[in-house]
C-alpha positions in Angstrom: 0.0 0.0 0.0 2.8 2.3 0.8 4.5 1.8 -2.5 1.0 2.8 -4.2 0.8 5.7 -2.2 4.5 6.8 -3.1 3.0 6.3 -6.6 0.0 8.6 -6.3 2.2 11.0 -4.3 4.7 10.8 -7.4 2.0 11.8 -9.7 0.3 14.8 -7.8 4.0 16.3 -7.9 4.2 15.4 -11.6 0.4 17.4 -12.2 1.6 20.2 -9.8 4.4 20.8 -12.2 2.4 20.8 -14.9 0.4 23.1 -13.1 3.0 25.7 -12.1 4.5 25.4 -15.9 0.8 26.3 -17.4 0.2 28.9 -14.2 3.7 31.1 -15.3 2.8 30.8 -18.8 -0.8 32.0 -18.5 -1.0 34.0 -15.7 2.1 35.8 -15.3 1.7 39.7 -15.5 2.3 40.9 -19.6 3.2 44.5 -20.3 0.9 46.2 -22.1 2.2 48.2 -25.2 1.1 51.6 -25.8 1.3 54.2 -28.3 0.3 57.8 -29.5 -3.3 58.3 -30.5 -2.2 59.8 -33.7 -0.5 56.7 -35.0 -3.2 54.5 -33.4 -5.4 56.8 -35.7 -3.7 55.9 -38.6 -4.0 52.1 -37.9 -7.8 52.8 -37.9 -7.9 53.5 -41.2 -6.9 50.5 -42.5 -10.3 49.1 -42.6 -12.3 46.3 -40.7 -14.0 43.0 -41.1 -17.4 43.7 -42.5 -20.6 41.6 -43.4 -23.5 41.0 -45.5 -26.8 39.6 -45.0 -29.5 39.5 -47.3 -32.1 37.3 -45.5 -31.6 36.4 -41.3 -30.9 32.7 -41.5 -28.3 33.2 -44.3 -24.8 33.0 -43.6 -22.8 36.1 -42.9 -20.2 36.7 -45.7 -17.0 38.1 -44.1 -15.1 40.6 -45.8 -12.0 43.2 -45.2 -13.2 46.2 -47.5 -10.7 49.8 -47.5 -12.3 52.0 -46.1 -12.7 55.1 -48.6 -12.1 58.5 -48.0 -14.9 60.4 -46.2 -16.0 63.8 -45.5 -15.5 64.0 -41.9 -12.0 62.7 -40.6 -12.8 59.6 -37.8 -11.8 60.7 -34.5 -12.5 58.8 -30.6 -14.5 59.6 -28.4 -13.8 59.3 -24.3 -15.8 58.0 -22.4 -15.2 57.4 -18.2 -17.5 56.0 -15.6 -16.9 55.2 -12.1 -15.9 51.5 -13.3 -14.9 51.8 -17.1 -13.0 54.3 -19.2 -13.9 53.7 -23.1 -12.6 55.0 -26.1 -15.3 55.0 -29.0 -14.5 55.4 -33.0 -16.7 57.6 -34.8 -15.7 55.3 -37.9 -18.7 52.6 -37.4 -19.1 53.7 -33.6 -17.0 50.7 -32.3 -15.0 50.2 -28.8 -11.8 50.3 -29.8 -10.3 50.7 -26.0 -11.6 49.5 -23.2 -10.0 50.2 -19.5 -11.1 49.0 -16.4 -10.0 51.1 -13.2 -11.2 49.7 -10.5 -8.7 46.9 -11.4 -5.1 47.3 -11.6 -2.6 46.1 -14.3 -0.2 44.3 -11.3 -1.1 45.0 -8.0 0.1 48.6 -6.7 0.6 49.7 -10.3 -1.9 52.2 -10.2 -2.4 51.9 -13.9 -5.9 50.5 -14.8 -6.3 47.2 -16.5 -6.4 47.4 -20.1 -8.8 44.8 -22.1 -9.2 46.3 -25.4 -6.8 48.0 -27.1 -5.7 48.4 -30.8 -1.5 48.6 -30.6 1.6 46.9 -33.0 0.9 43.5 -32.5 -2.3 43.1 -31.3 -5.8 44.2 -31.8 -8.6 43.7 -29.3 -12.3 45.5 -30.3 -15.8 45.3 -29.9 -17.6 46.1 -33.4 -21.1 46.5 -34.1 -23.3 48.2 -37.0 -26.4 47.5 -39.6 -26.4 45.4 -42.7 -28.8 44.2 -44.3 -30.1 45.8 -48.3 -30.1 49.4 -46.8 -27.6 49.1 -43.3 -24.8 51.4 -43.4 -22.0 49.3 -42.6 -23.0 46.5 -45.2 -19.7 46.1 -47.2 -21.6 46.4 -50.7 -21.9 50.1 -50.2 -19.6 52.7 -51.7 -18.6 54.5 -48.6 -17.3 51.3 -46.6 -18.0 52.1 -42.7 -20.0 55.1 -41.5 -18.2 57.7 -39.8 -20.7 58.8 -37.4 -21.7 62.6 -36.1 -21.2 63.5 -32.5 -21.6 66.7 -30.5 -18.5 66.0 -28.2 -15.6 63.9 -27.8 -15.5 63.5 -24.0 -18.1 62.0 -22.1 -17.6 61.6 -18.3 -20.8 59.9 -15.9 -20.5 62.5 -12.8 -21.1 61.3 -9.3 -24.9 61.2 -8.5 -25.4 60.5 -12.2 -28.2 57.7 -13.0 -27.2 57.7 -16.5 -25.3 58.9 -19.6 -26.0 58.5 -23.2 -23.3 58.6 -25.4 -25.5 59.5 -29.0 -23.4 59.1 -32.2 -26.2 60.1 -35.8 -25.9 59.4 -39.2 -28.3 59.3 -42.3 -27.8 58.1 -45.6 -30.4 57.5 -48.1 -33.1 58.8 -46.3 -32.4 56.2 -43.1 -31.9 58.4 -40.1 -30.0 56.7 -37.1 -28.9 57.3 -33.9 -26.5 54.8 -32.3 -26.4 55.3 -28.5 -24.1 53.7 -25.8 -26.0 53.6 -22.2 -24.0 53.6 -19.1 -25.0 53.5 -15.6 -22.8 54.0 -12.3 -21.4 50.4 -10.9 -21.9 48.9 -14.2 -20.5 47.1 -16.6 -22.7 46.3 -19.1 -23.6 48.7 -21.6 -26.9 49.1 -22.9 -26.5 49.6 -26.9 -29.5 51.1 -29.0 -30.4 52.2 -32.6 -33.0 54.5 -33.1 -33.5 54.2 -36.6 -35.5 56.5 -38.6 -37.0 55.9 -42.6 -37.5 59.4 -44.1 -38.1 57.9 -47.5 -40.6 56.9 -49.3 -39.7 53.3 -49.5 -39.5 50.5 -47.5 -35.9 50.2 -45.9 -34.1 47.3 -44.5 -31.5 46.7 -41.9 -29.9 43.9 -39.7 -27.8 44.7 -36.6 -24.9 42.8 -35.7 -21.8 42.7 -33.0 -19.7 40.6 -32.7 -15.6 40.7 -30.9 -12.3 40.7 -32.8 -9.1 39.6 -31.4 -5.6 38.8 -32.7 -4.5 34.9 -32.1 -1.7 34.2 -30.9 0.2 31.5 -28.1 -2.6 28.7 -26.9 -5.5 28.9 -26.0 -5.6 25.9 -24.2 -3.6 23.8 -21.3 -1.9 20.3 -20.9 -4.3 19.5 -18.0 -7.4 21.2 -17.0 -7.1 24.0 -19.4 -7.1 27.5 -18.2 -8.3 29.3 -21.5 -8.3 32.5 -23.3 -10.1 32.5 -26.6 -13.9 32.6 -27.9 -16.9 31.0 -26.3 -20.6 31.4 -26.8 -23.9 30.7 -25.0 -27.5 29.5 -27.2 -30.6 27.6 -26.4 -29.0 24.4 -27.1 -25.8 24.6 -25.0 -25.5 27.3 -21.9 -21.7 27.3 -22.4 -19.4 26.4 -25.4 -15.8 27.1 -25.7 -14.7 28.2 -29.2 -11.2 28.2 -29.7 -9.0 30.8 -31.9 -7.9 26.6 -33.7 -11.5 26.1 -34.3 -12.3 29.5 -36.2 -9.7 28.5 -38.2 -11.0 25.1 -39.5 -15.1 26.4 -39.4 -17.1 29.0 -39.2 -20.0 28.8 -36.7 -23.1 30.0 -37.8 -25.9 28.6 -34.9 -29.7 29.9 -34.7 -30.7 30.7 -30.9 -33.0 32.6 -29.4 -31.7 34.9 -27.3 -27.7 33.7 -27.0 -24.6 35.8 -26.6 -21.1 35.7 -28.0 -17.8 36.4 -25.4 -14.2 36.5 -25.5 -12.7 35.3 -22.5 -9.3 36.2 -20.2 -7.9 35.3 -17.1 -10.2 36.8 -14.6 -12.4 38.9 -17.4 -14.7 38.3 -20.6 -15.7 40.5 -23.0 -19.7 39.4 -24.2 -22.2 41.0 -26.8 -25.7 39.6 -25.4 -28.2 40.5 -28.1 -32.6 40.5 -27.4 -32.9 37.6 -25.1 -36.6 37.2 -26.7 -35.6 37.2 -30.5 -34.1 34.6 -32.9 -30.9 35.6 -33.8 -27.3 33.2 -34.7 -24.1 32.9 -33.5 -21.2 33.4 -35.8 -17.6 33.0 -35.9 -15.3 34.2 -38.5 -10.8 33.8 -38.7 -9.8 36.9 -40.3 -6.2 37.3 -41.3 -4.7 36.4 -37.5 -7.9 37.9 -35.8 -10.4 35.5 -34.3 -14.2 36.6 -34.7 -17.3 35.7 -32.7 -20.5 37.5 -32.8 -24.1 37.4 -32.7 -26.7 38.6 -36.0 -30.2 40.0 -35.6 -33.1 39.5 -37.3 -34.1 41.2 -40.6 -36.0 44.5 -39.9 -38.1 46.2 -42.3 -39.2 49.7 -42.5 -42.1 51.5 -43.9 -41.9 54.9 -45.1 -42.2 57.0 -42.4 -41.7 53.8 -39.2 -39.1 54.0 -36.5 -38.1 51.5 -34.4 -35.8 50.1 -31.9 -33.1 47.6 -32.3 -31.0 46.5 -28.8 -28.1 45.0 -27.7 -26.2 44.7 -24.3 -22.4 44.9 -24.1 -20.1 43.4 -21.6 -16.7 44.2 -20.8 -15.4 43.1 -17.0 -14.6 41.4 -14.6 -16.2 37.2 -14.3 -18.5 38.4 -11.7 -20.8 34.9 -11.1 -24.2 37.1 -10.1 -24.0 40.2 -12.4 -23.3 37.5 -15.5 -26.0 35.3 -14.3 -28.5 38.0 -14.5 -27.4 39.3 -18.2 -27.8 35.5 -20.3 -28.4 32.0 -19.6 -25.0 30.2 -19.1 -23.2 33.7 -19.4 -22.0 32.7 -15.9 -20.3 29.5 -16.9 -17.4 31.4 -18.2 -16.0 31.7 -14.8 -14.8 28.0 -16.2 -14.3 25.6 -13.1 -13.8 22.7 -15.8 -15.6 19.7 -15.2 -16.0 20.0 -11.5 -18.1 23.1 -11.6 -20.7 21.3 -9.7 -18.5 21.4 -6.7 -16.7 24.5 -7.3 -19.8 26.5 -7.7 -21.1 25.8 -3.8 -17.3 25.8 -2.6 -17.3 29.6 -3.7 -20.5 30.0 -2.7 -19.3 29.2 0.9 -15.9 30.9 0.3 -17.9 34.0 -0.4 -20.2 33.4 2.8 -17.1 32.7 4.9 -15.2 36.2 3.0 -18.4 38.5 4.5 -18.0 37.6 8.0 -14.3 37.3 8.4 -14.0 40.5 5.7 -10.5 38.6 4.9 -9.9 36.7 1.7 -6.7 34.8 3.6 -8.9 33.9 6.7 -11.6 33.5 4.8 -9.2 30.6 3.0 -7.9 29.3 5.9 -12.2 28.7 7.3 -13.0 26.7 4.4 -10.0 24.5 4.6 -10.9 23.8 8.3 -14.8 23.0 7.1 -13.4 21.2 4.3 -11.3 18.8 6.5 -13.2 18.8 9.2 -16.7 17.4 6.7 -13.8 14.6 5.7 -12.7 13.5 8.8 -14.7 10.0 8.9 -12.3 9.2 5.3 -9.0 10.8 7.0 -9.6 8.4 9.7 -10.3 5.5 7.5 -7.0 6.3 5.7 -4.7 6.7 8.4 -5.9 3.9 10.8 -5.4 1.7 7.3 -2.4 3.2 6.7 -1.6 1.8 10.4 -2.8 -1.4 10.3 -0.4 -2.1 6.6 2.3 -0.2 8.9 1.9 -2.8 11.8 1.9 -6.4 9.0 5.4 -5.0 7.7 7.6 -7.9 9.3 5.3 -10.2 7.9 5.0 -8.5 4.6 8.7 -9.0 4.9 8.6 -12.5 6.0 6.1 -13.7 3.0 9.1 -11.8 0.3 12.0 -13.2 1.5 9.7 -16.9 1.5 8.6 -16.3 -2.4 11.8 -14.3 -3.1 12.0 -16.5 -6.1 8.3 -16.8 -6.8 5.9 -14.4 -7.9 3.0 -16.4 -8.6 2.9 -17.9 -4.9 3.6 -14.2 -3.2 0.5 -12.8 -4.7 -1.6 -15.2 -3.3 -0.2 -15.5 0.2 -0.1 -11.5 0.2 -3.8 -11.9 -0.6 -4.5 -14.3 2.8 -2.6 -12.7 5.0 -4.8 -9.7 4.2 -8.1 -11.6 4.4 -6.9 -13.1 7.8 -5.6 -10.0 9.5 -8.5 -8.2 8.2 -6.8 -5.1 6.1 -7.9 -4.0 3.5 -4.4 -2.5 1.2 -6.5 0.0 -1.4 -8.3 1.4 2.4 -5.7 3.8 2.7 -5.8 5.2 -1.2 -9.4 4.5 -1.5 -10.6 7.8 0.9 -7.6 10.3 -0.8 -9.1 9.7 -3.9 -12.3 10.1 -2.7 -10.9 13.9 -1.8 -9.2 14.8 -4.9 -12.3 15.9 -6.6 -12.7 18.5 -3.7 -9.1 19.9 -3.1 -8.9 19.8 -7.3 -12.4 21.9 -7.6 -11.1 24.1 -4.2 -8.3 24.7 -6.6 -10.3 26.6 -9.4 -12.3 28.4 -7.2 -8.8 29.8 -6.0 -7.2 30.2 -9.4 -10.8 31.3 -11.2 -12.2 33.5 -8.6 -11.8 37.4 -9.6 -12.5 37.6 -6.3 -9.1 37.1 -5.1 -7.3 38.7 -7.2 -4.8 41.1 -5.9 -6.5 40.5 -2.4 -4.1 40.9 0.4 -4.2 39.0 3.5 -1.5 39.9 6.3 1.9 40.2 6.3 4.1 39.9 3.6 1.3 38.4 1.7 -0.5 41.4 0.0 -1.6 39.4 -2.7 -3.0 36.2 -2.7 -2.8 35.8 -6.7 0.9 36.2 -6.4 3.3 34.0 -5.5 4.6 34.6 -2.2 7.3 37.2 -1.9 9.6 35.6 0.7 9.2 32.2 -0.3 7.9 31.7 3.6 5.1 29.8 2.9 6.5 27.0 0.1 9.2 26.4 3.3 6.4 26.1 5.5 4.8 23.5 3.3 7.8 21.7 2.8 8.5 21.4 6.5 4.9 19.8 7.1 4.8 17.9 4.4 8.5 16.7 6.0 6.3 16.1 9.6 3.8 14.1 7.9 5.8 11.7 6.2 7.8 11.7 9.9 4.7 10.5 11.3 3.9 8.0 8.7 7.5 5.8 8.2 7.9 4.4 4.6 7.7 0.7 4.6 9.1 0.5 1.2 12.8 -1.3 0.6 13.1 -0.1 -2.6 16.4 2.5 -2.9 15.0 4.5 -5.5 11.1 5.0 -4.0 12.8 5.5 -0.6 15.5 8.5 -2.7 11.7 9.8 -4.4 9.6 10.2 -1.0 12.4 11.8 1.1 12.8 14.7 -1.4 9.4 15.1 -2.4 8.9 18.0 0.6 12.2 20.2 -1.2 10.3 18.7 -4.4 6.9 20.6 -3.8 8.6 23.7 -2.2 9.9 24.2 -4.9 6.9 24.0 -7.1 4.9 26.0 -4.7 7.7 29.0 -5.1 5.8 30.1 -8.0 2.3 29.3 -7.7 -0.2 32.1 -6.3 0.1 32.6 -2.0 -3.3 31.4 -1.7 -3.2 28.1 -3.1 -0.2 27.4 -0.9 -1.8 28.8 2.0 -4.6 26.6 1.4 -2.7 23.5 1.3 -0.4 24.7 4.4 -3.4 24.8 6.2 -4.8 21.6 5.2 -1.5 19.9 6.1 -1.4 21.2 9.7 -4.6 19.9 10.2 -3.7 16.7 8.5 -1.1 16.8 11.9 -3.3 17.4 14.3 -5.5 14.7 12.9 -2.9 12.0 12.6 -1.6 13.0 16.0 -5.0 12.6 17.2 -6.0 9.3 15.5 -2.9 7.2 16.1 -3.3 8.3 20.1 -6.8 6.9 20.2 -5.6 3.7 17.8 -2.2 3.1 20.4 -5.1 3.1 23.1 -6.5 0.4 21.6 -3.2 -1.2 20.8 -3.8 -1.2 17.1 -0.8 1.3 16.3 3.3 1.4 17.5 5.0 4.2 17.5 7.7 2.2 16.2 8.7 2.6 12.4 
């Protein structure tokens, strides 16, 4: 039994390696280019992805069409709320940077976190417009991409402010419309209208659409329990689908739904268009010269001579707040992605979050779960150790039976079998309860990694950040020198050199690893390895009571 636990203790190290490797590679803080507005201007012009439509239910023809000169010269708009700071193009009246400064770039920075941003390299917007015969930024016409009106270039929501209305106008053709962005205090969805107008004399037709356009580049996946940036989208069908930047490059999705919404997703953040939740609309994806696509199409509208009408869309652009998501689209919650064991991640934060509002601590909150946690497990911890106890005490004759069938296999298997039927141990009891708990520390895990939550939260100390990795290295040594008391109180009974080399290193082993993942993970499994102690300690008392446990090794 011992020498399957070594095993299993073996490959937790291996995965935790794997872990760290992904962790660094994903996670670790990127600078964030900038540049002058003036030549970000001039990249502007260049000219986007554009679409046609000429029926809804057709597929969306993707196209890059130069934009032609116009008029009026393009030029961004500001705008800043209490929790966003946006800059707008008047050129088709798309986000084409998107700040959020209520959350910093790396902790202490005082620079806001930047999610969309058009810079050498990389381009990250959210576009949106009207197709269709008559829409303005269908790629048939002439004049490529409207370049909309506006009455200022600086929009701010003041404090006390219920709401601001950013309205950008245009006509062509007789079609008057008014795009408007709608923003509220505390929020960060963005209501998004069109107010269209026919002033003709003949029937005019139009089809909105949004969708998200990012430059691919590096994976968007992981070797184990992936931890993803890339495209993902929500209809009636399926609540939650991942869509990677590999995919849009073999197919194009094109998925009727009513309601549905279309996201691009980041560590901590998503980016999400969430069209009428009461309408049939579909879910497209387009690869567009390095630049991944995902949006969602509206249905045809037509307009008499004369009509106006309405057409709606909500933008999203924040942090993977569970609730607020939850509120906006079915499934739009899901992207907080806890893998397959979001079933028991989902109440874990749930109780995390509980814990958080009493204690007002995201470190102590940690540390209150992990006694829950291990206290709800006991019963299995005791199983494990008194079994681990019981194969401790049948080592001499474990020992006897190898030295007897040194030179036969066939007969040792057997007689190992007997002795445990007649001594009444089981040898998988000790494995059998850890593995019942790996779905919960692995699910505890994401909730950690996952949780926005925790994200630059400090705790006490030197740890002022338990997304970070901790500063002193403290904690990794702490771990290392319980893990090193736990394997005191539990003697190896293996003979074999090389297993014997593997266990007594694995406490440097995991110190190591643990130097570079984020302080609360490793404070999480400090924690659950000092009461691991106590309840060893604890349980091999009450066992050398009852004379079922030596203290000898």
């Amino acid at each position: 039994m011992d020498s399957q636990r070594s095993i299993l203790i073996i490959a937790l190290a291996f995965v935790s390696f794997l872990l760290w490797q992904q962790w660094h590679k994903d996670y670790g803080e990127k600078p964030v280019a900038s540049q002058p507005q003036a030549e970000q201007q001039d990249r502007i012009d260049s000219g986007d992805l554009q679409l046609t439509s000429d029926e809804f239910g057709s597929q969306p023809v993707a196209e890059i069409t130069p934009t032609t000169t116009t008029a009026q010269r393009q030029q961004l708009i500001q705008v800043e709320t209490d929790v966003l700071q946006l800059e707008i193009n008047t050129r088709g009246g798309d986000i084409v940077g998107l700040k959020l400064p209520q959350y910093e770039q790396t902790k202490d920075s005082g620079t806001p976190y930047v999610m969309m941003r058009r810079v050498t390299g990389f381009e990250y917007i959210a576009e949106s417009g009207l197709i269709g015969t008559h829409g303005p930024d269908d790629s048939r016409s002439s004049e490529g991409r409207p370049v909309y009106q506006s009455s200022q270039l600086s929009y701010r929501l003041a404090d006390g402010q219920q709401e601001l209305i950013v309205p950008l106008t245009y006509e062509r053709d007789g079609l008057l419309i008014e795009k408007r962005f709608i923003f509220r205090p505390g929020q960060y969805d963005i209501g998004l209208e069109y107010l269209v107008h026919n002033q003709s004399d003949e029937v005019r037709v139009v089809q909105n659409y949004q969708h998200l356009m990012q430059s691919i580049e590096g994976k968007d996946s992981s070797f184990f329990m992936p931890i993803y940036r890339g495209a993902a989208y929500g209809s009636q069908d399926d609540r939650y689908k991942k869509y990677k930047f590999s995919d849009m490059q073999k197919r194009n999705l094109s998925i009727p739904t009513v309601g549905g919404w279309a996201a691009m997703l980041e560590h901590y953040f998503v980016a999400a268009w969430i069209p009428d939740q009461h309408q049939n609309n579909q879910i497209y994806s387009r690869e567009n010269r390095g630049r991944g696509v995902i949006g969602t199409l509206g249905p045809v509208v037509q307009l008499a001579p004369g009509e106006q009408t309405t057409i709606a869309a909500t933008f999203y652009a924040g942090p993977k707040t569970q609730d607020n998501l939850a509120e906006l689209a079915n499934g739009l919650d899901l992207t907080v992605d806890y893998g397959f064991l979001f079933f028991i991640s989902q109440p874990l934060f749930w109780l995390l979050t509980l814990i958080q509002g009493f204690v007002v601590n995201w470190g102590v909150a940690i540390i209150c779960i992990t006694i829950i946690l291990k206290g709800l497990m006991y019963p299995l911890t005791k199983i494990q150790y008194e079994s681990m106890a019981k194969m401790r005490n049948l080592k001499p004759k474990i020992e006897e039976l190898q030295a007897r069938y040194k030179d036969d296999r066939q007969k040792l298997g057997p007689a190992m079998m007997e002795l445990y039927r007649k001594e009444k141990v089981n040898p998988m009891g000790g494995c059998l309860p850890l593995l019942l708990q790996m779905p919960i520390f692995l699910a505890l895990y994401w909730v950690f990694v996952e949780s926005v939550e925790i994200r630059h939260a400090p705790f006490m100390l030197w740890i002022q950040d338990l997304s970070a990795p901790d500063p002193w290295y403290i904690l990794p040594v702490l771990f290392g020198l319980s893990m090193f008391m736990m394997q005191k109180l539990t003697p190896m009974t293996v003979t074999d050199p090389m297993q014997r080399k593997l266990m007594m290193w694995m406490p440097v082993a995991f110190s190591v690893f643990f130097i570079w993942f984020p302080s609360g993970l490793v404070l999480y499994w400090l924690v659950s390895n000092l009461i691991s102690l106590a309840q060893m300690l604890y349980i091999y008392k009450g066992m050398e009571k009852k004379g079922l446990h030596s203290k000898k090794a």
